[in-house]
C-alpha positions in Angstrom: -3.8 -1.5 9.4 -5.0 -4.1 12.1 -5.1 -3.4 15.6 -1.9 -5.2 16.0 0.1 -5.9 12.7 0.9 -9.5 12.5 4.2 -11.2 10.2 3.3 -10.6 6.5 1.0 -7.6 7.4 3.1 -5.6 4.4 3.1 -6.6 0.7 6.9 -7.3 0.0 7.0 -4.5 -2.6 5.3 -1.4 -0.6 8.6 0.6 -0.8 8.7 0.7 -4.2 5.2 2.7 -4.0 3.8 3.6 -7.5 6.9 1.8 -9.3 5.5 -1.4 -7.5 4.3 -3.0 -11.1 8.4 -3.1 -12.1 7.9 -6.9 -10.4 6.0 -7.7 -13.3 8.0 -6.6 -15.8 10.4 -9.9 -16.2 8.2 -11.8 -16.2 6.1 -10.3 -18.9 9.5 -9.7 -21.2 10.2 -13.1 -21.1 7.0 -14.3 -21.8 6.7 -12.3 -24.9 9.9 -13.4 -25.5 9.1 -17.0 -25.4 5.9 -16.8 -27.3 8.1 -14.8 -30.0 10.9 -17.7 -30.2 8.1 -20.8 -30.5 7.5 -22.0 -33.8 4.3 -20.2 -35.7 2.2 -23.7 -35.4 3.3 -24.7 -31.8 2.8 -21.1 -30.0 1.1 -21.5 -26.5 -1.4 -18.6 -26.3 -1.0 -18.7 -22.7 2.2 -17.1 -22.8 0.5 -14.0 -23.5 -2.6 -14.6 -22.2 -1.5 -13.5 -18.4 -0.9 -9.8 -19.1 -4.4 -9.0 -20.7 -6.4 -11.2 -17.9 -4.7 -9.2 -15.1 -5.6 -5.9 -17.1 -9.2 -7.2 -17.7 -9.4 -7.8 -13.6 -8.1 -4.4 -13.5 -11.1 -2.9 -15.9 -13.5 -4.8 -14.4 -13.2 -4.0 -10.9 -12.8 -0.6 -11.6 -16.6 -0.7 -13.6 -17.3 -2.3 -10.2 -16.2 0.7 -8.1 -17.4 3.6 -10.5 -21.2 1.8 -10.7 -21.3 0.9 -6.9 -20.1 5.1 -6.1 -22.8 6.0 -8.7 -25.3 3.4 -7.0 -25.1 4.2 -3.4 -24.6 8.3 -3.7 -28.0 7.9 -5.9 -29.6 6.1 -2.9 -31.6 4.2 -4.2 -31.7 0.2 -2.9 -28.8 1.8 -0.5 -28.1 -0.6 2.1 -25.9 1.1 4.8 -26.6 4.7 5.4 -23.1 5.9 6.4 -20.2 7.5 4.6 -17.3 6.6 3.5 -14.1 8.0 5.6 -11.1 9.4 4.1 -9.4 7.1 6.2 -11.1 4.2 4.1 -10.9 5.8 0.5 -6.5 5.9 1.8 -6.7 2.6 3.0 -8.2 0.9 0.4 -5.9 2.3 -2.8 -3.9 -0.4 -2.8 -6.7 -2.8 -4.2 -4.4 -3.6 -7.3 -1.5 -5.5 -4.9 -3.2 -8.4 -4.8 -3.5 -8.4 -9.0 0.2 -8.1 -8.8 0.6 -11.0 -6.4 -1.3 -13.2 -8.2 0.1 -12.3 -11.5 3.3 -13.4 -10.0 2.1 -16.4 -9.2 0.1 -17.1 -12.7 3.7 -16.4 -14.2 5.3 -18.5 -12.0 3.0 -21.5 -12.2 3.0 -21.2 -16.2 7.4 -21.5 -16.6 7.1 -23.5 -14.2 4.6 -26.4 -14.8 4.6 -28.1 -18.0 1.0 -28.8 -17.5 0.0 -25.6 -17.8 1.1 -24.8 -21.3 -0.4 -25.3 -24.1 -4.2 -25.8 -22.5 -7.0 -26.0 -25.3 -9.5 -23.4 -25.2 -12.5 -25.6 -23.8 -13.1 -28.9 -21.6 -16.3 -29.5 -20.6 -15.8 -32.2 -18.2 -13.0 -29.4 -16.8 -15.2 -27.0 -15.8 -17.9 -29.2 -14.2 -15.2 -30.5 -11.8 -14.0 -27.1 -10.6 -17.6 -26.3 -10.1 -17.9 -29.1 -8.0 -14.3 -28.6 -6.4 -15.5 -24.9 -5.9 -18.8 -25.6 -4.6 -17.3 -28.8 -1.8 -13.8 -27.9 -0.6 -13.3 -24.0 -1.6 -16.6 -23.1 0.1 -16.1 -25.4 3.1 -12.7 -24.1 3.7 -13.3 -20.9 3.3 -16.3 -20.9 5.9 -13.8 -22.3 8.7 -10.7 -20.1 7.7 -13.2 -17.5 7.8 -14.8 -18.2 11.4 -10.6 -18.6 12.3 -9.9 -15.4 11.5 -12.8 -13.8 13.7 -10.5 -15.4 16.8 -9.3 -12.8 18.4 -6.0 -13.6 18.4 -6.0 -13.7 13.9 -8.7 -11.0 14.1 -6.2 -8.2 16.1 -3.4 -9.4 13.6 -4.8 -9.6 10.5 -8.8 -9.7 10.2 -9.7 -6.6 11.5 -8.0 -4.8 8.6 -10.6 -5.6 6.6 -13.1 -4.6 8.8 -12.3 -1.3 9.2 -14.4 -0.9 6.3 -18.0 -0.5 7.7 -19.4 1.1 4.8 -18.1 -1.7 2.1 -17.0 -1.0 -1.6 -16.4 -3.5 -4.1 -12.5 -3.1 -3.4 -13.1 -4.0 0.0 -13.0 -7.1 -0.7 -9.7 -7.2 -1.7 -8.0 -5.0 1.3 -6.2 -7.7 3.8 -3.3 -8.1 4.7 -0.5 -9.6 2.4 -0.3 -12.9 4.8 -4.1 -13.7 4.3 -4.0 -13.0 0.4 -1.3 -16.1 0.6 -4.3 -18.2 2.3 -7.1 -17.0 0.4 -4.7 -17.8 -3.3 -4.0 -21.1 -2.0 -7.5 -22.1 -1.4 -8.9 -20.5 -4.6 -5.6 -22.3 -6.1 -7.5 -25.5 -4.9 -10.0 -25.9 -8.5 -7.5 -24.7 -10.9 -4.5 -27.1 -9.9 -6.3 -29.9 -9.6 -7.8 -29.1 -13.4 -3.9 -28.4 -14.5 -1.8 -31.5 -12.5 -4.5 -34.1 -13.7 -4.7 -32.6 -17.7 -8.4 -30.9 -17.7 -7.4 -27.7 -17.6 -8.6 -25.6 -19.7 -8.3 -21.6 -20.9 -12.3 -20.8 -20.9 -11.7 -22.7 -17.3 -9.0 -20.8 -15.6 -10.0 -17.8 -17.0 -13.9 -17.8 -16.2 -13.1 -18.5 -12.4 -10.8 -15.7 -12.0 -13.3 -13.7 -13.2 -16.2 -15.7 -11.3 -14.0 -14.8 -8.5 -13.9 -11.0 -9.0 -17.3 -10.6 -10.0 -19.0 -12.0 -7.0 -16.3 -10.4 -4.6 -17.0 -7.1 -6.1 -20.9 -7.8 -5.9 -20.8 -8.9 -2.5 -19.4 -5.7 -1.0 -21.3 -3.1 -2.8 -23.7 -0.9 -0.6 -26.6 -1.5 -3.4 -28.8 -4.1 -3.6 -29.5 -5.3 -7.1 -30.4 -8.8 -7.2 -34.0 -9.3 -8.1 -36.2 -11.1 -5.8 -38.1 -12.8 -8.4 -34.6 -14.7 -8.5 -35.7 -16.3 -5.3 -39.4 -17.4 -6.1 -38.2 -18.9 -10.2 -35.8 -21.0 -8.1 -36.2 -20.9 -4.4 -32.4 -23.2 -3.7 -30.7 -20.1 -5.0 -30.9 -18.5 -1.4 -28.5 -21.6 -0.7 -26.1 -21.1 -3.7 -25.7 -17.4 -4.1 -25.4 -14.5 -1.7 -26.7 -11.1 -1.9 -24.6 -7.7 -1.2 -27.1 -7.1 1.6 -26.0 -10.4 3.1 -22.7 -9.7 3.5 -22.8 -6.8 4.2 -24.7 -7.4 7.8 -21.1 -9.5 8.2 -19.5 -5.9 8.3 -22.0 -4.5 10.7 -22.8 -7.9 12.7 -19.5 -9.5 12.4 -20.6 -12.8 14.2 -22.3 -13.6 11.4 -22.9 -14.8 7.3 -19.4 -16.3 7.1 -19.6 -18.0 4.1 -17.9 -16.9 0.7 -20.5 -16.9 -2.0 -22.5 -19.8 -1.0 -24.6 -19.5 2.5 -25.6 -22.9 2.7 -22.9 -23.3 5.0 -24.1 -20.7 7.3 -27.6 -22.2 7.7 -25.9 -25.7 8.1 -24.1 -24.2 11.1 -26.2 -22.1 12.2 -24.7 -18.6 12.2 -27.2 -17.1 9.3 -27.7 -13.4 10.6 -31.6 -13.8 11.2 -32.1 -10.1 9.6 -30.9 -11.4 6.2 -34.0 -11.4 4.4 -35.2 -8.6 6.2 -32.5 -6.2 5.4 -32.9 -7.6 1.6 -36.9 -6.9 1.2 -35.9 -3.0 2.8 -33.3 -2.2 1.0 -34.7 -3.5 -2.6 -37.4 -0.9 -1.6 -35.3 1.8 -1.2 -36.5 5.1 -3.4 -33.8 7.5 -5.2 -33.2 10.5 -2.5 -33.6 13.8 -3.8 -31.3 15.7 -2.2 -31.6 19.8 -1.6 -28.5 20.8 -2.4 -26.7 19.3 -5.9 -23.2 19.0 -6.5 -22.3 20.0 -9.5 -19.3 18.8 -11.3 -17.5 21.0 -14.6 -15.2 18.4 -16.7 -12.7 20.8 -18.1 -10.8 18.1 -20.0 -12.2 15.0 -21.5 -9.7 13.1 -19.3 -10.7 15.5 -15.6 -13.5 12.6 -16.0 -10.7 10.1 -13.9 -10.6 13.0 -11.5 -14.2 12.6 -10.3 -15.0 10.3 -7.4 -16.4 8.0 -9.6 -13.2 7.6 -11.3 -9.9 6.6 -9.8 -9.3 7.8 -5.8 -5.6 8.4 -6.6 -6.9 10.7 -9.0 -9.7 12.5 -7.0 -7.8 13.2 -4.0 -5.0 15.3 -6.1 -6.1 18.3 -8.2 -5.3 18.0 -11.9 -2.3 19.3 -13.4 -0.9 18.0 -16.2 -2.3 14.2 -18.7 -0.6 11.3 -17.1 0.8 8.9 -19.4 -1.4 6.2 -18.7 -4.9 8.3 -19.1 -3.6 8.2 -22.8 -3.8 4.3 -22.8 -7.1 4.8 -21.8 -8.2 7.3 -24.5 -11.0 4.6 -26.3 -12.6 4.7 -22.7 -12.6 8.4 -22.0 -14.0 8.5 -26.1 -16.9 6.0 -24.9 -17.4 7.6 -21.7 -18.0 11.1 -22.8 -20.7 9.2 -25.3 -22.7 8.0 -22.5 -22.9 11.5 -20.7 -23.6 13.2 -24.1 -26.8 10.4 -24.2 -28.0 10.6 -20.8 -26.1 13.4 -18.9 -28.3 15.5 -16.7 -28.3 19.0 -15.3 -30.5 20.7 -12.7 -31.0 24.0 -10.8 -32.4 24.4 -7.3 
């Protein structure tokens, strides 16, 4: 919570607790229903497309939060050396409201505007403008919102909610308040409705920046550096266009600093690039694998106790297991895969 809760700290649907995806359900019903009631030849695959995109986002932040756990307990290319509090791991399980807020919004927009029916799967000249849209006003605006909400007056209210989070996990970049998720949608809104009220919209178009979107949020607040430096000497601009996990994370430490989204350029145009940036990359590239003296060993007594690991889901790990929950069943094909990999490259030690 911020240091002093501001209007629209709470999502609207926080006392409904784990029932909180029943806002969804209408609009999914109808939407099947619609796509049902079209004619075979004239069926809008958008219809039905919503549901699996937001279950996708779902997927792929959780690989996100499972690899960057796995990364930074290994410690190698670590980049802060601090743990994570309980506090943080309780604060931070909400990380799916704002997939439900912007399915809402997807739904809405969809029954809503004509223009975003029946989209064909590719335009190229589409995609090049929301680059372009992405790279001018998203970025720019984004810088400034972001330097607004380190006033103290935004920062006490909302900001600093985020922040709590010194030690960053990909889902951190999703914990905020419900009233900056409204600011951050609207701006990210910005490419795609511009693509939809003018005709160039396009599914490969809307779909690939959501997920452009989640990828590079989750990247930027893992406590691993991956990105290769040979990156940086093939195409030396890319320090411009393309931030590194270590880069944002000296925001969480430094907080004067790197306030640009995904794109720095911005920060060396006005001049609040955190001058250890490059540093911090080179040292924590070099980082060795620790070999610690003491191993923890964990003893899956079920193929599904897997979620109940730290690497799996927190709402999980923090409870002991009892009994299959409904939804681990859905996920039987991954738990299938999952044990696969272990059988492959499992390891076990003594000391």
């Amino acid at each position: 919570m911020a240091a002093t809760p501001g209007f629209l700290t709470d999502w609207p649907w926080k006392p409904l607790g784990s029932f909180k995806y029943v806002v969804l359900a209408p609009w999914v019903m109808k939407s099947i229903y619609d796509f049902v009631k079209m004619d075979i030849n004239t069926r809008d695959p958008m219809a039905i497309l919503i549901l699996p995109l937001l279950l996708i986002r779902m997927i792929h932040n959780q690989i996100w939060i499972s690899l960057s756990r796995y990364k930074t307990t290994k410690g190698q290319n670590r980049i802060v050396d601090k743990t994570i509090e309980l506090e943080q791991v309780d604060r931070e399980r909400n990380w799916d409201d704002q997939i439900i807020f912007n399915g809402l919004l997807y739904y809405l927009s969809y029954h809503y505007l004509e223009r975003g029916r029946n989209l064909p799967l590719w335009r190229l000249d589409g995609i090049v403008i929301m680059i372009l849209l992405h790279i001018g006003p998203v970025e720019f605006l984004y810088y400034w919102l972001h330097r607004a909400l380190h006033h103290h007056f935004l920062y006490n209210r909302y900001h600093s909610h985020h922040h709590a989070s010194i030690v960053t996990e990909p889902i951190t970049s999703v914990i905020h308040p419900f009233a900056e998720h409204i600011a951050y949608f609207a701006l990210f809104a910005i490419p795609m409705m511009t693509l939809v009220l003018n005709n160039m919209a396009s599914i490969v178009a809307v779909t690939g920046y959501v997920v452009y979107l989640d990828m590079m949020n989750n990247m930027g607040h893992c406590n691993f550096e991956f990105i290769p430096k040979s990156l940086f000497h093939i195409f030396p601009p890319l320090k411009y266009i393309m931030y590194t996990p270590t880069y944002h994370s000296l925001h969480h430490t430094q907080f004067r600093t790197n306030y640009s989204l995904f794109m720095p350029f911005y920060d060396y145009i006005y001049g609040t690039m955190d001058k250890s940036t490059d540093i911090l990359y080179e040292k924590s590239l070099q980082r060795k694998e620790e070999r610690p003296n003491v191993v923890h060993l964990t003893h899956l007594t079920t193929p599904e106790s897997i979620y109940h690991m730290r690497l799996g889901f927190a709402s999980l790990a923090s409870k002991p297991q009892t009994s299959s929950k409904w939804y681990l069943r859905i996920l039987s094909p991954i738990t299938v895969l999952s044990m696969l990999v272990m059988r492959v490259y499992g390891k076990t030690s003594r000391r």
